[in-house]
N, C-alpha and C positions, 0 to 999 in steps of 0.2 A: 236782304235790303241793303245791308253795308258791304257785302261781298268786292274783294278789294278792286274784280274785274269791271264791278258799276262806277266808282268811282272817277275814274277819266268822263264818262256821260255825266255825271254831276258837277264836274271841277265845270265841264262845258259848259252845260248849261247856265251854271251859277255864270262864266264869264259871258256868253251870249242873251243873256236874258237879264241879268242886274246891272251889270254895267251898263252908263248910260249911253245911249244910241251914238253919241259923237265921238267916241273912244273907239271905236271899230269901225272899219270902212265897208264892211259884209254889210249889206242891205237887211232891213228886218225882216222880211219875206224870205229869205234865201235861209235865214240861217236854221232852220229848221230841218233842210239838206244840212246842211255840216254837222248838228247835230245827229242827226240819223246814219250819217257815214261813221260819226264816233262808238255810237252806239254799236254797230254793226261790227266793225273791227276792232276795237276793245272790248267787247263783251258776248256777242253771239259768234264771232269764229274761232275764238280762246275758248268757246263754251264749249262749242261743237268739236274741237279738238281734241280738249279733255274727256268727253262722251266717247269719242270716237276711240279713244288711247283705253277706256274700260271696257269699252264693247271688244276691242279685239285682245284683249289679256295682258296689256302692255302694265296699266293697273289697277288696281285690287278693288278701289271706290273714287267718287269725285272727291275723295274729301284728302284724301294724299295724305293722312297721318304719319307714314316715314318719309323720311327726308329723302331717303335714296328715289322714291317713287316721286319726286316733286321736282325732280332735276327736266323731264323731258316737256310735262306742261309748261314751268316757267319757260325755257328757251324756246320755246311753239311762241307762248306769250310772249314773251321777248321780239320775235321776227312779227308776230303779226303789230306791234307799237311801232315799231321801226320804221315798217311798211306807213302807216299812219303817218308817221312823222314827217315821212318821204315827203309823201304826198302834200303835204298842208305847206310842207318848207318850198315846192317844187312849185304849187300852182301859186302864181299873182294875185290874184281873186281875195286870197285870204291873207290877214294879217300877222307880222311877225310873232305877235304874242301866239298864236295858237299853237306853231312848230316850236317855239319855245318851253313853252308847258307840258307840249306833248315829248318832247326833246326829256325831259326832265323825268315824267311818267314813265318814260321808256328807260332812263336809267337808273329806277329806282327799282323797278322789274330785272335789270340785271344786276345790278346789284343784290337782288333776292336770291338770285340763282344764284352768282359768285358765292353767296356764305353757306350758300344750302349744300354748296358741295361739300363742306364740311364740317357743318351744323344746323341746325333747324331751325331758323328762326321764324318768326311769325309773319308771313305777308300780310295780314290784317294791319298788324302794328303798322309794318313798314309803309301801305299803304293809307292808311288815317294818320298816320306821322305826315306822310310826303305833302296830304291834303291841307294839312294844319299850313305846313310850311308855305306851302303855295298860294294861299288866303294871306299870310302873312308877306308873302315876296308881291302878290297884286294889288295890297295896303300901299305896299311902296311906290307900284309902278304907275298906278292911277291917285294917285292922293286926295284927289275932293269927292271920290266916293266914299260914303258911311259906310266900315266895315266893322263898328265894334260890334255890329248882330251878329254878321255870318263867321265871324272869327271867334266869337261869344258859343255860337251853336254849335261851332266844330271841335270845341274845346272839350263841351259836353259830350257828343256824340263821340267824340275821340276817348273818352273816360268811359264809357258802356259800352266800347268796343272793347279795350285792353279789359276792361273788370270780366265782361262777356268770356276772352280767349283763358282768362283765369279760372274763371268759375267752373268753365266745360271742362278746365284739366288740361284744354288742347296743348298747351305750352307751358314753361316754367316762367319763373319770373322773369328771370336773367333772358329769356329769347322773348318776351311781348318789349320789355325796358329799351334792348338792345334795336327791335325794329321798329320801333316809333323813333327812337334816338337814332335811327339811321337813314329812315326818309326824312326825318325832320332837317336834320343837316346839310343831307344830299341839297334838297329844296334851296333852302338858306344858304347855301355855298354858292350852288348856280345864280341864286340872285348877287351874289357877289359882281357877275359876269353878265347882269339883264342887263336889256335892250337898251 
């Protein structure tokens, strides 16, 4: 349910569906295509990659427990955000914030890979870190939207993710601390640099 790959379908919909209608120039009819294109290449071809990389022996399970086996799905996931980003930066139609966000998403995915080259960190953290950040960087950029709920629920849901990656063992302290604290910043930096 919080798999870091759903997360861009969520950051979306939360921006296409809660914001209010005059903050976005995407028609409310349409945007249900943009979300489905989110969907589909954040999270069903990064899916199907990863399946496709254990069906042919590349690795061992989808759950990528060593670091060294986590290096060729995140850069798979890396190109397919990018592509995404392309896209949304490329066509008119849609608003700057989306290639923005998505701009953001895609660098917190390589940023996963960069440290995985030489340590493990947690893409769960990194990505409910990035999400915190971005509820936090879209308080800024829309201001008279109410966001102490969804920033209220991510804070939780961000707390029973990192407890979640501790309790399973999947990581140590120092790599759930480190990837929250690294999308979180990522996030928060680039909004230095929003729109």
């Amino acid at each position: 349910m919080l798999h870091p790959l759903l997360l861009p379908t969520y950051l979306f919909a939360f921006i296409l569906y809660y914001l209010p209608a005059p903050a976005l120039s995407l028609p409310m009819q349409s945007r249900w295509i943009v979300l489905g294109m989110i969907f589909f290449t954040t999270f069903i071809i990064p899916g199907l990659g990863a399946y496709t990389m254990v069906r042919s022996g590349q690795l061992d399970s989808m759950e990528m427990e060593r670091r060294e086996q986590r290096r060729l799905p995140l850069l798979f996931t890396s190109l397919c955000y990018g592509i995404t980003t392309y896209l949304l930066y490329r066509e008119p139609a849609f608003d700057e914030i989306f290639y923005f966000i998505m701009a953001i998403i895609t660098a917190s995915v390589l940023l996963t890979y960069g440290i995985s080259l030489f340590w493990k960190v947690s893409a769960h953290s990194v990505g409910v870190g990035g999400a915190l950040g971005l509820l936090l960087l879209l308080s800024r950029l829309v201001p008279d939207v109410p966001m102490l709920l969804p920033i209220s629920l991510s804070i939780v849901l961000t707390g029973a993710v990192l407890s979640a990656r501790l309790a399973l063992h999947a990581h140590s302290p120092a790599e759930v601390y480190t990837g929250f604290g690294s999308g979180l910043l990522l996030a928060l930096t680039a909004g230095m640099f929003a729109l």
